[in-house]
Residue, then its C-alpha position, 0 to 999 in steps of 0.5 A: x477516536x473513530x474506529x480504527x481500520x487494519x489496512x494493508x500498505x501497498x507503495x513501491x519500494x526498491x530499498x533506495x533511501x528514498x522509497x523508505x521515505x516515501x513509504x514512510x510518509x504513506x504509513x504516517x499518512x494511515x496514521x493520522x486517518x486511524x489505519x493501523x496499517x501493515x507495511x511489510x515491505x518496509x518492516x520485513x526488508x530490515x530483518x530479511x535480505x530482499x536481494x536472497x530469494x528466499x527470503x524474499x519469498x518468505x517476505x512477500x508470503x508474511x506480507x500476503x498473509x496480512x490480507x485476510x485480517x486487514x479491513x482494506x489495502x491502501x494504494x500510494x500511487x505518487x510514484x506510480x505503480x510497482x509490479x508488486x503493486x499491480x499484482x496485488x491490485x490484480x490480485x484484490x479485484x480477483x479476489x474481491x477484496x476492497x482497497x483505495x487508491x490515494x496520492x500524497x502529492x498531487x492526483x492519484x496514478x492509475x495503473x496500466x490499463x489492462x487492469x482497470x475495472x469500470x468501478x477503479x474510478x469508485x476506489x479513488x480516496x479523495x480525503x485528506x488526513x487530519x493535519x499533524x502540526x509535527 
């Protein structure tokens, strides 16, 4: 097995049935690429009540804090772009941090425009993940 990569996941999430679904196939979509990837919003949000402000600030901050070990973040863009994903993209170009941007389904979303560096283009993962017979 190749060497295995902590990643950060980052997808939108609103807690609707259907994100959890979504991020669901992103964090399997790791997986099968040999991430071990963190997905705090769909972990955290099953212990901690996201609609209380506290604990939806200590959520982000456990969250955040994965940054520093992961190799990379991960951005699933299929269902475009959350705030919370831009500020964390924002926050990986300040910082300097590598990340990639995939989709699932179809070609990758860029976010609003103010964001984008020239070399966004260089993050773009067009790999596919090993197929799972599952």
């Amino acid at each position: 097995m190749q060497s295995i990569k902590l990643v950060v996941l980052e997808s939108p999430y609103a807690g609707a049935a259907n994100d959890n679904v979504d991020a669901r196939r992103c964090l399997k979509d790791c997986a099968l690429r040999g991430e071990s990837a963190q997905a705090s919003h769909l972990l955290l949000t099953q212990v901690l009540d996201d609609t209380k402000p506290d604990e939806r600030a200590l959520g982000i901050a456990l969250g955040l804090a994965w940054r520093e070990a992961a190799h990379y973040s991960v951005f699933y863009t299929d269902r475009g772009w959350s705030n919370g994903m831009q500020d964390a993209l924002k926050s990986a170009l300040e910082e300097k941090r590598p990340f990639k941007l995939r989709a699932l389904d179809g070609p990758v979303k860029f976010p609003n425009p103010y964001l984008l560096p020239l070399n966004l283009y260089e993050a773009v993962d067009h790999s596919q993940a090993p197929a799972n017979d599952a």
